[in-house]
N, CA, C and O atoms as a MOPAC input file, in Angstrom:
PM7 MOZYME 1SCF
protein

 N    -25.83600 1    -8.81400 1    14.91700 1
 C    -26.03300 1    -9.87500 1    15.86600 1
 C    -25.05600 1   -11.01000 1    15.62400 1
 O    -24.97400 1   -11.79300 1    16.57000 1
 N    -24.25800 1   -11.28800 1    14.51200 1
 C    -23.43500 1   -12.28600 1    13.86200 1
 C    -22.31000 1   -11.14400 1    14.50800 1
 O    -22.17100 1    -9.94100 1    14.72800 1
 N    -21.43900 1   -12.82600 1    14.67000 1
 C    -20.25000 1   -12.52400 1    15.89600 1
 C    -19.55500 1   -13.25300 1    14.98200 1
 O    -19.92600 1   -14.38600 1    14.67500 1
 N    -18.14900 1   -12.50400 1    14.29200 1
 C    -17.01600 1   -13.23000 1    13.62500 1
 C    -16.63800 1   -14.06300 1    14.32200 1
 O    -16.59400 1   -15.24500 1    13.97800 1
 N    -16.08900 1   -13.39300 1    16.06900 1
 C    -15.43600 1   -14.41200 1    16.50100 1
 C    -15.79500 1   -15.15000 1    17.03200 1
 O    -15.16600 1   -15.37700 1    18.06600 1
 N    -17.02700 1   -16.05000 1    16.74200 1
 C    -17.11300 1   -16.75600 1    17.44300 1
 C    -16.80300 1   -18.44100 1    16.54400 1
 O    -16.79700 1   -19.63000 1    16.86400 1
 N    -16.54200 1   -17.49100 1    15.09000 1
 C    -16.17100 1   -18.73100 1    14.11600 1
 C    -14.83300 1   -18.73600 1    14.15000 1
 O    -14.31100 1   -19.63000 1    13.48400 1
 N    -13.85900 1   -17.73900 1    14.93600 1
 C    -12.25000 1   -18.24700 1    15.02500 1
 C    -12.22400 1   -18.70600 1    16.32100 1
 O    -12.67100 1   -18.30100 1    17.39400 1
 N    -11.28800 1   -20.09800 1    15.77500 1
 C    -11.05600 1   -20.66000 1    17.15300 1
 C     -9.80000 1   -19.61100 1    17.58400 1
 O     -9.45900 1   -19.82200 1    18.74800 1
 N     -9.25400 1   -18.84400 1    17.11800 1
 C     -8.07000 1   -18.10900 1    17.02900 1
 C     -8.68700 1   -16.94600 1    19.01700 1
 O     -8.13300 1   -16.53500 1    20.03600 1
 N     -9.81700 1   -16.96700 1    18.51700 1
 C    -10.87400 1   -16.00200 1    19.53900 1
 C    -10.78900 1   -16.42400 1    20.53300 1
 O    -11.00200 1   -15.61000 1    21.43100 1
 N    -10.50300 1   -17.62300 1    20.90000 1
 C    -11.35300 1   -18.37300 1    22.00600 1
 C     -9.61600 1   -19.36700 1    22.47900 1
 O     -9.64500 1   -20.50100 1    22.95700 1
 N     -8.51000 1   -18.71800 1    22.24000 1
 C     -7.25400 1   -18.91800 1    22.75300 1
 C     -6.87200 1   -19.88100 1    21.85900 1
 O     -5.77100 1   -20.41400 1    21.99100 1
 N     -7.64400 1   -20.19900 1    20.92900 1
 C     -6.56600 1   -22.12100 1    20.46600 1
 C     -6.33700 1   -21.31600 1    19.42100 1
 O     -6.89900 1   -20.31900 1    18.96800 1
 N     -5.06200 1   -22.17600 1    19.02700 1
 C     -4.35000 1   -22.07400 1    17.92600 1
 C     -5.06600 1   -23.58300 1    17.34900 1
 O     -5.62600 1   -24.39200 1    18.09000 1
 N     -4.93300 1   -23.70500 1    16.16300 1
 C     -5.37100 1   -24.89900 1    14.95000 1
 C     -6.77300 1   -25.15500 1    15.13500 1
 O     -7.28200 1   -25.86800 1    14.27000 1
 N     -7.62400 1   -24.68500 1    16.19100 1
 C     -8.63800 1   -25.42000 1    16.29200 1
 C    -10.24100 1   -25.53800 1    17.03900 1
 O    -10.00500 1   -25.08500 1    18.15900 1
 N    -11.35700 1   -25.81000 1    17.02200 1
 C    -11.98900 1   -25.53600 1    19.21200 1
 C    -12.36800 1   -26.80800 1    19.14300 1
 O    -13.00500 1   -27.16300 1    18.15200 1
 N    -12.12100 1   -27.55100 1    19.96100 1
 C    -12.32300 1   -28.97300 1    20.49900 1
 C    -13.88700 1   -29.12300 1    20.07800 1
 O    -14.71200 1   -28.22400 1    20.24100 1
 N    -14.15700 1   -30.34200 1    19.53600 1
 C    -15.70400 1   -31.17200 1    19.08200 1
 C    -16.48200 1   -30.87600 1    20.39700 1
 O    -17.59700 1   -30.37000 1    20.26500 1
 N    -15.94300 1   -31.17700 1    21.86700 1
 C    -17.05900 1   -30.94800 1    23.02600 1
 C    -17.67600 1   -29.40600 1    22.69800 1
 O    -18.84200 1   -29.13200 1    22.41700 1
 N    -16.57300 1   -28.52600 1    22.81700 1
 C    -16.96100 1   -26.86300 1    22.91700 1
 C    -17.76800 1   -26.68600 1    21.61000 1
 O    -18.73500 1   -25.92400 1    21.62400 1
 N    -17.48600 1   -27.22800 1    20.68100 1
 C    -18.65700 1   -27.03900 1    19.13800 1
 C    -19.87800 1   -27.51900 1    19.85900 1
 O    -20.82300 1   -26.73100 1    19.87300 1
 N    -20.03000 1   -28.70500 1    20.47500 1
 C    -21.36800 1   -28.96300 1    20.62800 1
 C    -21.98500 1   -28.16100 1    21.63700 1
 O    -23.10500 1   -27.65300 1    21.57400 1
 N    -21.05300 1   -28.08000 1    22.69300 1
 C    -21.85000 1   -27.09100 1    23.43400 1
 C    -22.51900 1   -25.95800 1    22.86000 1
 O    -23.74000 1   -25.81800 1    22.92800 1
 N    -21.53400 1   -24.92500 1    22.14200 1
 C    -21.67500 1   -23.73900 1    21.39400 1
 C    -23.07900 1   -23.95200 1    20.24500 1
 O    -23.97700 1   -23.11000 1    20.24800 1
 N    -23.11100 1   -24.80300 1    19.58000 1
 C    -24.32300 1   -25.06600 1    19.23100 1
 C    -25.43900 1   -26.02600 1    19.48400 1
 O    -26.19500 1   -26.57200 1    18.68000 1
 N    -25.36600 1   -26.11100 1    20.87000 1
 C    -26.58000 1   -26.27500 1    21.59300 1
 C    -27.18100 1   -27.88800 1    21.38800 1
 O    -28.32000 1   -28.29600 1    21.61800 1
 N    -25.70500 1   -28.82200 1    20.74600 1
 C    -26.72000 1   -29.62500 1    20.36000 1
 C    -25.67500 1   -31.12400 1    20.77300 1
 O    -24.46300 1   -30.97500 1    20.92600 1
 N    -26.25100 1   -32.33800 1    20.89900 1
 C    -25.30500 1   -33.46400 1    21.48500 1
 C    -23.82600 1   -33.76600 1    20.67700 1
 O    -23.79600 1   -33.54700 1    19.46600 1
 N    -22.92500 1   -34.13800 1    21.18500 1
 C    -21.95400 1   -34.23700 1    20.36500 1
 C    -21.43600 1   -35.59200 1    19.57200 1
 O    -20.23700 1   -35.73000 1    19.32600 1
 N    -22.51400 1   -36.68600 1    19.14800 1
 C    -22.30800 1   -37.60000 1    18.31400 1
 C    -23.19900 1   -37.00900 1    17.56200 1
 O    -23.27400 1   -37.80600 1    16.62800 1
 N    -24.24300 1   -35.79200 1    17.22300 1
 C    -24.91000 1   -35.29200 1    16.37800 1
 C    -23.56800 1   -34.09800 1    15.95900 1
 O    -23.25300 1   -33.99400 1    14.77400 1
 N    -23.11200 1   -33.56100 1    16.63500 1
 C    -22.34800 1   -32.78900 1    16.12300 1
 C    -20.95900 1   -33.28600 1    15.21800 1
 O    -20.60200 1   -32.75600 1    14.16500 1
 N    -20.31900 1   -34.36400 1    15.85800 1
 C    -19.89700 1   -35.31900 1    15.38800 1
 C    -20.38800 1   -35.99600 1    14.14600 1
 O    -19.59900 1   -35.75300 1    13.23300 1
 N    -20.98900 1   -36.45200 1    13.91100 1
 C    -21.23200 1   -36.91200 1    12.73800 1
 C    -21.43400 1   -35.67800 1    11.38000 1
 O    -21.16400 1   -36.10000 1    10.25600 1
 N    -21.95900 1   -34.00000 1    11.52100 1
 C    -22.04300 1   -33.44000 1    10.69700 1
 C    -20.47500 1   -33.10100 1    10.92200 1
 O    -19.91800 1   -33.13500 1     9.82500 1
 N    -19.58000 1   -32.78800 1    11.95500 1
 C    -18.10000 1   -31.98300 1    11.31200 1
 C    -17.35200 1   -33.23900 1    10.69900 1
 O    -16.31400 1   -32.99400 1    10.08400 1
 N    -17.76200 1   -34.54800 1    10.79800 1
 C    -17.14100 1   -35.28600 1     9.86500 1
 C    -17.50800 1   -35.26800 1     8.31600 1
 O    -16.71300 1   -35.66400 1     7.46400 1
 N    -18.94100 1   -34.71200 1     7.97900 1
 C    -19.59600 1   -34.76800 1     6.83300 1
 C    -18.64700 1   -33.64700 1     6.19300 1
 O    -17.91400 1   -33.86600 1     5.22800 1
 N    -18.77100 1   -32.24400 1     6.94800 1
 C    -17.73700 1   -31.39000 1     6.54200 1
 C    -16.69100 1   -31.11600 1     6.27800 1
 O    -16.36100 1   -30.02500 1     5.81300 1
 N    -15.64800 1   -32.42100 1     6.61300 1
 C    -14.64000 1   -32.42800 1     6.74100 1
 C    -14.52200 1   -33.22100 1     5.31100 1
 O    -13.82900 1   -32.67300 1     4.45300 1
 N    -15.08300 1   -34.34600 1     5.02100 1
 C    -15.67700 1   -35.09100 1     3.95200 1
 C    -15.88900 1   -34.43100 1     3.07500 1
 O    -16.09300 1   -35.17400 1     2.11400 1
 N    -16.01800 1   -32.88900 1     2.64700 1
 C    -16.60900 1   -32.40300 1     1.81000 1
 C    -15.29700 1   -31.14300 1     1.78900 1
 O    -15.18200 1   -30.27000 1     0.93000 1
 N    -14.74800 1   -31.27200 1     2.51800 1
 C    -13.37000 1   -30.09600 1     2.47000 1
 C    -13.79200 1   -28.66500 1     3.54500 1
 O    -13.17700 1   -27.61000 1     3.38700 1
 N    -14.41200 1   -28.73500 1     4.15000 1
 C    -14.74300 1   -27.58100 1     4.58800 1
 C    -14.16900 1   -27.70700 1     5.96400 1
 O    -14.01100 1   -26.50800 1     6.19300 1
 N    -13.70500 1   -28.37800 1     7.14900 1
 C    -13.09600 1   -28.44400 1     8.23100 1
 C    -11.79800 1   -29.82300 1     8.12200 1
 O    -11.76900 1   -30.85700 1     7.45500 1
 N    -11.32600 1   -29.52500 1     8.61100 1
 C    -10.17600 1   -30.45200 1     9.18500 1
 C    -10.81400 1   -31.07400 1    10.37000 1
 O    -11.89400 1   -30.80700 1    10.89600 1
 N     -9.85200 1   -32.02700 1    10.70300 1
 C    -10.04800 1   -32.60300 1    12.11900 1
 C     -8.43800 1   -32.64300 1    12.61200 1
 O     -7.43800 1   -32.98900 1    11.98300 1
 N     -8.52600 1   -32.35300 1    13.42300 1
 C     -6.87600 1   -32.35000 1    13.93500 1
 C     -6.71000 1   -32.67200 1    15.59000 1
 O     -7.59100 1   -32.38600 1    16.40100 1
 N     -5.56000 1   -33.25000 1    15.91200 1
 C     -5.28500 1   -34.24400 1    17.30600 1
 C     -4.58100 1   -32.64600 1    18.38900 1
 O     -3.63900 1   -31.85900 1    18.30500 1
 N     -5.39400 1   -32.82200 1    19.03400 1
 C     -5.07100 1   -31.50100 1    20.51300 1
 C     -3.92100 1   -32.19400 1    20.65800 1
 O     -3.90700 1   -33.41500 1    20.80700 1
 N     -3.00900 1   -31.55200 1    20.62800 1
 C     -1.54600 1   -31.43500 1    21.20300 1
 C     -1.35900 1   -31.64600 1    22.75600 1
 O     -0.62900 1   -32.42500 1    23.36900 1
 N     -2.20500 1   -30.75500 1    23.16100 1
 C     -2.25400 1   -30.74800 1    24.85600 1
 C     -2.96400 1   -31.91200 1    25.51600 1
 O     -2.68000 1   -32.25200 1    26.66400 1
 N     -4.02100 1   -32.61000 1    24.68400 1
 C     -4.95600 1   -33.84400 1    25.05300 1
 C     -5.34600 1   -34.78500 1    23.49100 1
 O     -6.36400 1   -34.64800 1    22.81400 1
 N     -4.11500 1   -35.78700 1    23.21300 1
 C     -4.19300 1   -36.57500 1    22.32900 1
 C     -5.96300 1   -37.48600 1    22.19900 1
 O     -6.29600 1   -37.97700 1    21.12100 1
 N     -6.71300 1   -37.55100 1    23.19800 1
 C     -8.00400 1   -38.01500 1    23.09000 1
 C     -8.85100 1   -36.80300 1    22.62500 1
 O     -9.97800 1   -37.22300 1    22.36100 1
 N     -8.76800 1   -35.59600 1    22.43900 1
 C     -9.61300 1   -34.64100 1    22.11200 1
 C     -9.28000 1   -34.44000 1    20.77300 1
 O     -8.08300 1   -34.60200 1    20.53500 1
 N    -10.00400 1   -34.12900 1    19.80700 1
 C    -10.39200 1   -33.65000 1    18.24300 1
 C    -10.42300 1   -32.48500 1    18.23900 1
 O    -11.50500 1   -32.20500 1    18.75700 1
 N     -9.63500 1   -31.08800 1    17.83600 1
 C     -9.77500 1   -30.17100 1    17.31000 1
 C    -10.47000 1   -29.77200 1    15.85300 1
 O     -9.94600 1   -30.12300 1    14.79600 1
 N    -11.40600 1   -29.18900 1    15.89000 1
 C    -12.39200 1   -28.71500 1    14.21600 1
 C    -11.62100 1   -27.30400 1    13.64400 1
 O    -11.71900 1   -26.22000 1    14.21800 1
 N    -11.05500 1   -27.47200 1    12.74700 1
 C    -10.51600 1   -26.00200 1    12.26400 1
 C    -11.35100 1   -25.64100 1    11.04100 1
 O    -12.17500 1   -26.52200 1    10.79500 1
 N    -11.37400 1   -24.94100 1    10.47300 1
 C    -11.79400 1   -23.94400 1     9.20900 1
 C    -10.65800 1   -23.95500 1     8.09900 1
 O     -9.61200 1   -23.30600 1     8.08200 1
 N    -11.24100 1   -25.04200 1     7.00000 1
 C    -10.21800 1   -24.41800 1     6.17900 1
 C    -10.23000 1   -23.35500 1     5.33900 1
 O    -10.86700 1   -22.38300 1     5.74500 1
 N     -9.60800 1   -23.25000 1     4.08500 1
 C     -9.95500 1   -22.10800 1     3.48900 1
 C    -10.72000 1   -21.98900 1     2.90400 1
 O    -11.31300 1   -20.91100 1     2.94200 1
 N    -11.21900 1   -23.17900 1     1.89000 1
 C    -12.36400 1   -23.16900 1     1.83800 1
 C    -13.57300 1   -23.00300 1     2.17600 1
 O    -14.54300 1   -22.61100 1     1.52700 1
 N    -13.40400 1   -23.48000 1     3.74100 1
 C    -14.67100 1   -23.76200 1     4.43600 1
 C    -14.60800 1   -22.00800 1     5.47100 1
 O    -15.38400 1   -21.74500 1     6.39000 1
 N    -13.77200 1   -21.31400 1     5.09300 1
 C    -13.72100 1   -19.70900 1     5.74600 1
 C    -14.33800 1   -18.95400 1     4.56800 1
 O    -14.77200 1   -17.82800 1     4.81200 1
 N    -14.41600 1   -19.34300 1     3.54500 1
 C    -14.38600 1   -18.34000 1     2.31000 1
 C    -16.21000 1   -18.55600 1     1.91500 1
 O    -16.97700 1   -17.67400 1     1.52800 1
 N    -16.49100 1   -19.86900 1     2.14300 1
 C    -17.58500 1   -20.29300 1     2.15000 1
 C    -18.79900 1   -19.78500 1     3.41200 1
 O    -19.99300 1   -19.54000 1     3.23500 1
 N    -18.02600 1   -19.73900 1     4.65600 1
 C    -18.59500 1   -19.18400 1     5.84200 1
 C    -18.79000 1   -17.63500 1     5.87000 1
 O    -19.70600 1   -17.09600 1     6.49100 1
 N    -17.97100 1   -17.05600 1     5.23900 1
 C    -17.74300 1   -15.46800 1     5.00000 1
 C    -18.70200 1   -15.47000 1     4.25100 1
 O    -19.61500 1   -15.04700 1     4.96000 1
 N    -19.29200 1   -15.76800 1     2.79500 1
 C    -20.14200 1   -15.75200 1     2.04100 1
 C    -21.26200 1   -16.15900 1     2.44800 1
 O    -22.21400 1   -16.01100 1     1.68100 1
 N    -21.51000 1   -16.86100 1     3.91400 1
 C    -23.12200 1   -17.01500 1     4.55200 1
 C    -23.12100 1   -15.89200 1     5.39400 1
 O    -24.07000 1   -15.10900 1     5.36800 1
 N    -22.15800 1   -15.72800 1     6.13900 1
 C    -22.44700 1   -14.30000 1     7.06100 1
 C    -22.77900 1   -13.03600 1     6.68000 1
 O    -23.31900 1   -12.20400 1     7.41000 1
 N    -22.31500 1   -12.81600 1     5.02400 1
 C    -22.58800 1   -11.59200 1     4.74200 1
 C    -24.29400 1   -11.76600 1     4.31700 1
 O    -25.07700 1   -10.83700 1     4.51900 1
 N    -24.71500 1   -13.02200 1     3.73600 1
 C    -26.11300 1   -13.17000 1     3.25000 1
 C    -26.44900 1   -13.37800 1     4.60800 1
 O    -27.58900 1   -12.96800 1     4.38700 1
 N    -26.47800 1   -13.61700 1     5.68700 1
 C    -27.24400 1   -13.39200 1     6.94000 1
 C    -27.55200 1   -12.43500 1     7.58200 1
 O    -28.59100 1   -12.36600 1     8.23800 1
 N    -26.41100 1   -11.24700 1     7.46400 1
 C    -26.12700 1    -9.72900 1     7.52200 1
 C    -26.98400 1    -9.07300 1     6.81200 1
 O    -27.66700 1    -8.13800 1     7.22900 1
 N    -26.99400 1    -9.50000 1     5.76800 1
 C    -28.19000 1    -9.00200 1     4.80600 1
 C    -29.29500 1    -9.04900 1     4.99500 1
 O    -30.01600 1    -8.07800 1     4.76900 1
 N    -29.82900 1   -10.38900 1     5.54600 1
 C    -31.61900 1   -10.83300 1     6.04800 1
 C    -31.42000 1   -10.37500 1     6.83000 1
 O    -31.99100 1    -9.29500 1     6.68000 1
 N    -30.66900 1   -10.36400 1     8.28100 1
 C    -30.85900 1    -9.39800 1     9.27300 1
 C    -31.27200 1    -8.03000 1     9.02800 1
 O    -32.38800 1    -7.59100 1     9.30700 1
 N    -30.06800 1    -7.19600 1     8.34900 1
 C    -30.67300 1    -5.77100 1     7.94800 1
 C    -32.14700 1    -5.57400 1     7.63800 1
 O    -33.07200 1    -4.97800 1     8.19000 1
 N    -31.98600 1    -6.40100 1     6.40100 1
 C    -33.98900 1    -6.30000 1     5.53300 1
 C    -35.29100 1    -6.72500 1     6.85100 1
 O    -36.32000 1    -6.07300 1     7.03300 1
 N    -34.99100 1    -7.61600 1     7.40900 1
 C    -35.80100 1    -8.17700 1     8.47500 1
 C    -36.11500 1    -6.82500 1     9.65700 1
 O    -37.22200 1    -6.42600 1    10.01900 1
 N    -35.10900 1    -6.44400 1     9.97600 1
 C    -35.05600 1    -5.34900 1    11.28500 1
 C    -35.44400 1    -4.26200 1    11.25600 1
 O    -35.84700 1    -3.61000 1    12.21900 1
 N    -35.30000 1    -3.58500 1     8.99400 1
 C    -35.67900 1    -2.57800 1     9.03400 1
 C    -37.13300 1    -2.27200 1     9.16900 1
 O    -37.60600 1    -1.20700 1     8.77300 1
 N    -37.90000 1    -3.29900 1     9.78000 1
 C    -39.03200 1    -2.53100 1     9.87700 1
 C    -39.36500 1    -2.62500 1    11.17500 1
 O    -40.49900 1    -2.96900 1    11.50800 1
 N    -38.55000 1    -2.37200 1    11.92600 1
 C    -38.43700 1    -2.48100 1    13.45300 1
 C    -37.62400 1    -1.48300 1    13.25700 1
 O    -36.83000 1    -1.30000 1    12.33400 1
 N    -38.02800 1    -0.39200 1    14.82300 1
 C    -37.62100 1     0.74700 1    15.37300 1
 C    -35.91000 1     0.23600 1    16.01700 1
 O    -35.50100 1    -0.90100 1    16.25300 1
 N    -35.36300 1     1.26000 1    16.12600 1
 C    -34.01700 1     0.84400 1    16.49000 1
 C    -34.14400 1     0.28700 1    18.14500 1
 O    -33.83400 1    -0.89200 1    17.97400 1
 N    -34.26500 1     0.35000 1    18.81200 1
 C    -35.24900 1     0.02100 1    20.03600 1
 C    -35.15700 1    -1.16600 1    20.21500 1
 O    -34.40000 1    -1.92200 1    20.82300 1
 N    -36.61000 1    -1.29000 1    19.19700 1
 C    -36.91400 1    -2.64400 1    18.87000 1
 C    -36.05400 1    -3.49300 1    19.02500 1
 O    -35.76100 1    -4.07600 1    20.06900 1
 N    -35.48700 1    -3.63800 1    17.72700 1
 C    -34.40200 1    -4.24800 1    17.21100 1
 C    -32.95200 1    -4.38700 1    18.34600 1
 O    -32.01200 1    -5.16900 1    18.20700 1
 N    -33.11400 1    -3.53100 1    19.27900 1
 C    -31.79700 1    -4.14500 1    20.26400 1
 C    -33.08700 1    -4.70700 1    20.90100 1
 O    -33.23300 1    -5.89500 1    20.61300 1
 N    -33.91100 1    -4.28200 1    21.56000 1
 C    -34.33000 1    -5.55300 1    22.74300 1
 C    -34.52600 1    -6.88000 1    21.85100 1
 O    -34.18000 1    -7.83700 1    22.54400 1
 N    -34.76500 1    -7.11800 1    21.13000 1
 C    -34.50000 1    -8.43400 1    20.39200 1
 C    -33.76800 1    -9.21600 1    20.25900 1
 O    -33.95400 1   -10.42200 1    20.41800 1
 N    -32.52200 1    -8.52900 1    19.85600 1
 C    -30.99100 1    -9.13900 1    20.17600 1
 C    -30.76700 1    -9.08300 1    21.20100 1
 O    -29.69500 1    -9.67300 1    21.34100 1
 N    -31.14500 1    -8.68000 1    22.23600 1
 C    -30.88900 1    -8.88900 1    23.79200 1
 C    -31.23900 1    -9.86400 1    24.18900 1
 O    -30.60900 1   -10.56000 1    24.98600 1
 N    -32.43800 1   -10.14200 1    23.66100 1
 C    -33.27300 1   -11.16800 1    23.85300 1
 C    -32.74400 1   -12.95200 1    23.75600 1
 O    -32.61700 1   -13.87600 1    24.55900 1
 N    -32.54700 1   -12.74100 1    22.26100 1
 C    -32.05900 1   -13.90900 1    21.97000 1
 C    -30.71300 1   -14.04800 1    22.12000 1
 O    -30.21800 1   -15.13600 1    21.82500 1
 N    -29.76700 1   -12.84400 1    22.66500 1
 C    -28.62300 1   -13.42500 1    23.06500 1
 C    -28.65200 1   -13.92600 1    24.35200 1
 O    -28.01600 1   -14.92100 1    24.69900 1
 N    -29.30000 1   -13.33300 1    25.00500 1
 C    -29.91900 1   -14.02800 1    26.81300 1
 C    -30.40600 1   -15.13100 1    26.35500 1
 O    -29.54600 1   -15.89500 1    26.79100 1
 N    -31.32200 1   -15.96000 1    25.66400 1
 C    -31.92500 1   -17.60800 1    24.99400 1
 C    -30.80200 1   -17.75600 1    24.52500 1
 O    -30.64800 1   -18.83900 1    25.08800 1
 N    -29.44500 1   -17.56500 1    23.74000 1
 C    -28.45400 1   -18.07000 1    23.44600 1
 C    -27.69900 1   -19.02000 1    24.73600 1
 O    -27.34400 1   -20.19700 1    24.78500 1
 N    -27.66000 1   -18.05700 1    25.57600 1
 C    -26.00500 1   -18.74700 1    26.40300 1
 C    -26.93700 1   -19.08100 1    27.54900 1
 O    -26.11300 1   -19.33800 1    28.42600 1
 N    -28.01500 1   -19.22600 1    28.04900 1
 C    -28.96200 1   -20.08200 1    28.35100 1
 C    -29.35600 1   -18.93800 1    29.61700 1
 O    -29.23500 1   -19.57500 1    30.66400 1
 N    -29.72800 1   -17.67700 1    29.90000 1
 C    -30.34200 1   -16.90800 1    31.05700 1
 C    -31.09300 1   -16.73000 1    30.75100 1
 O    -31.90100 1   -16.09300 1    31.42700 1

């Protein structure tokens, strides 16, 4: 159910970056709340902040290496609770579920 690409901005056409609006959208949540944690992160080494080339008022969030090496090491422990969690759900199951919540994801 964990989607690599949806942590490269590389995925989603940008080079260096995905603009602070599209983070907040993508996680569902206002963007002076989102804002204030990718600055905490950035504060802590795990994202950059970098100036859109194409729109000097927009903030690009990149991944550094740190903060990729660190993200790789939650996805695989999420991969993991997923597996343990599902195996006691029929294979079936377990897709209408992820159907489910990917339809409650992108809002249908």
């Amino acid at each position: 159910m964990l989607h690599d690409a949806a942590l490269a901005p590389e995925a989603a056409g940008l080079q260096g970056g995905l603009p602070l609006g599209q983070l907040a959208r993508d996680v569902l949540a206002k963007q002076p709340t989102v804002t204030k944690l990718v600055q905490r992160m950035a504060d802590d080494g795990l994202v950059e902040l970098l100036s859109d080339p194409a729109d000097q008022r927009r903030t690009l969030v990149a991944a550094t290496a740190n903060g990729q090496r660190i993200a790789a090491a939650l996805i695989e422990q999420a991969r993991a609770q997923e597996t343990t969690l599902l195996s006691r759900w029929s294979a079936g199951e377990a897709e209408t579920l992820k159907r489910h919540l990917q339809r409650l994801a992108s809002g249908q």
